[in-house]
Structures are given as C-alpha cells and as structure tokens.
N, C-alpha and C positions, 0 to 999 in steps of 0.2 A: 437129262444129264445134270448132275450136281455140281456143287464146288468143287466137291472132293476129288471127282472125274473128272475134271481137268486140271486140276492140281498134279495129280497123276499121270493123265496125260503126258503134261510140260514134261515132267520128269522123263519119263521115258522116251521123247522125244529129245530132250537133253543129252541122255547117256548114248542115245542110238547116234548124235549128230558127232558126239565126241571118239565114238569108237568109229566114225569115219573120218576125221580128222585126225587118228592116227594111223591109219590106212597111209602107203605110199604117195607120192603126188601123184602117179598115174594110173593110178586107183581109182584116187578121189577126184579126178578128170571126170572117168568115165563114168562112178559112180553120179555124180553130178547130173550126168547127161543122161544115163538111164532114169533117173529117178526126176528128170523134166520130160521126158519123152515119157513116163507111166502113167504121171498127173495128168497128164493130155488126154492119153488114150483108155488109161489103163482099168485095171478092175475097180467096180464099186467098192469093196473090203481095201482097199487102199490102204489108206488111215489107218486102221485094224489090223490089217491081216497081219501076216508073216513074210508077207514078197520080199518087203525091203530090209527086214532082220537078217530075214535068208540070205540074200543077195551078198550083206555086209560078211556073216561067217564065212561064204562063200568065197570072197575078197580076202580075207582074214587068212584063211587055210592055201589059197594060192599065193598069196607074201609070204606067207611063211616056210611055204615051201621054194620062194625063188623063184617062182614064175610070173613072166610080163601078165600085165590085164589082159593084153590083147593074146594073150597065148592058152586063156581061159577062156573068152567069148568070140573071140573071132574078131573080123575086121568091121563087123556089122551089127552094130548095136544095135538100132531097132529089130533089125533080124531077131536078135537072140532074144530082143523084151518083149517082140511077139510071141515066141516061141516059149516063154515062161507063162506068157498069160492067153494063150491058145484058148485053151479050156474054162476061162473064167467071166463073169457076164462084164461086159465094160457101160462104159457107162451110154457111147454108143448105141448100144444093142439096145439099154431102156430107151431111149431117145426114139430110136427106128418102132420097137413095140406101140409106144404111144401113139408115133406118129400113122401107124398101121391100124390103129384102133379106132383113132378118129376120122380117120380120111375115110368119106364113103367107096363105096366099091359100082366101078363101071356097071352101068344097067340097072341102078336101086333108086 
C-alpha cells in the first residue's frame, strides 16, 4: 500500500464520516453502535467493502423518507448486523480455521 492509497483512503473515510454526521441524531446513534458491534465481529472486507457505505445510503433514504432508525432495523441491532453479515467470513471464522489447523486431532 502506497502513500497515495492512503491518502485516499483518508479521504474517503472523510466523506463517509461526514455524510454520517449529517444523518439524524438517531441515526448517528445507532449507526455508531452498529459500526462498533461490526469492528468486533464483523467481516474481513470491513475497511473495503461496501457494508458501511451501504448501511449509510441505507440510513440516508430512511431520513429521507421520515422514517425512525428503529422503524428500518428493528429494536435489535446486533440482530440485524448479524443478519447483514450472515454470509461473509469474519474475522472469527479465520481465527477458528487456524486454530483447527493447528490443534492436533484426538488419536494422532
């Protein structure tokens, strides 16, 4: 990774932090708390991916439409950030591989 690549990075990590801080406050609540609960858990492609872009349009088109946060995800955040990242490897999952690779196997 270059200078340049995280120059750009910043940036983009910039504009995504701003178009969440103009998000409602209880938005940017819950946003907050999903996107602490993701870091923990959440997929490898994190950083990269489009979870959290998504997430924010997501946000974006529910304010815009006048609808509460909680009337988009429900009353159960983790719930629903499970439920986004069902299908994706976490970081977890490498963790358990490794540690299944190393550990010998009973009777060897």
């Amino acid at each position: 990774m270059g200078i340049q690549d995280i120059i750009e990075g910043k940036k983009h990590w910039r504009a995504h932090t701003a178009r969440v801080k103009a998000l409602p406050p209880d938005y940017q609540i819950v946003y907050k708390e999903m996107q602490r609960y993701l870091f923990k858990v959440g997929p490898i492609d994190l950083p990269d991916g489009n979870l959290l872009p998504g997430i924010v349009d997501f946000f974006e088109e529910g304010a815009a439409a006048g609808k509460g946060v909680l009337e988009l995800i429900g009353s159960d955040i983790a719930a629903f950030c499970d439920d986004l990242i069902k299908d994706s490897p976490t970081h977890a999952d490498v963790y358990q591989a490794q540690k299944s690779a190393r550990s010998p196997r009973p009777g060897d």
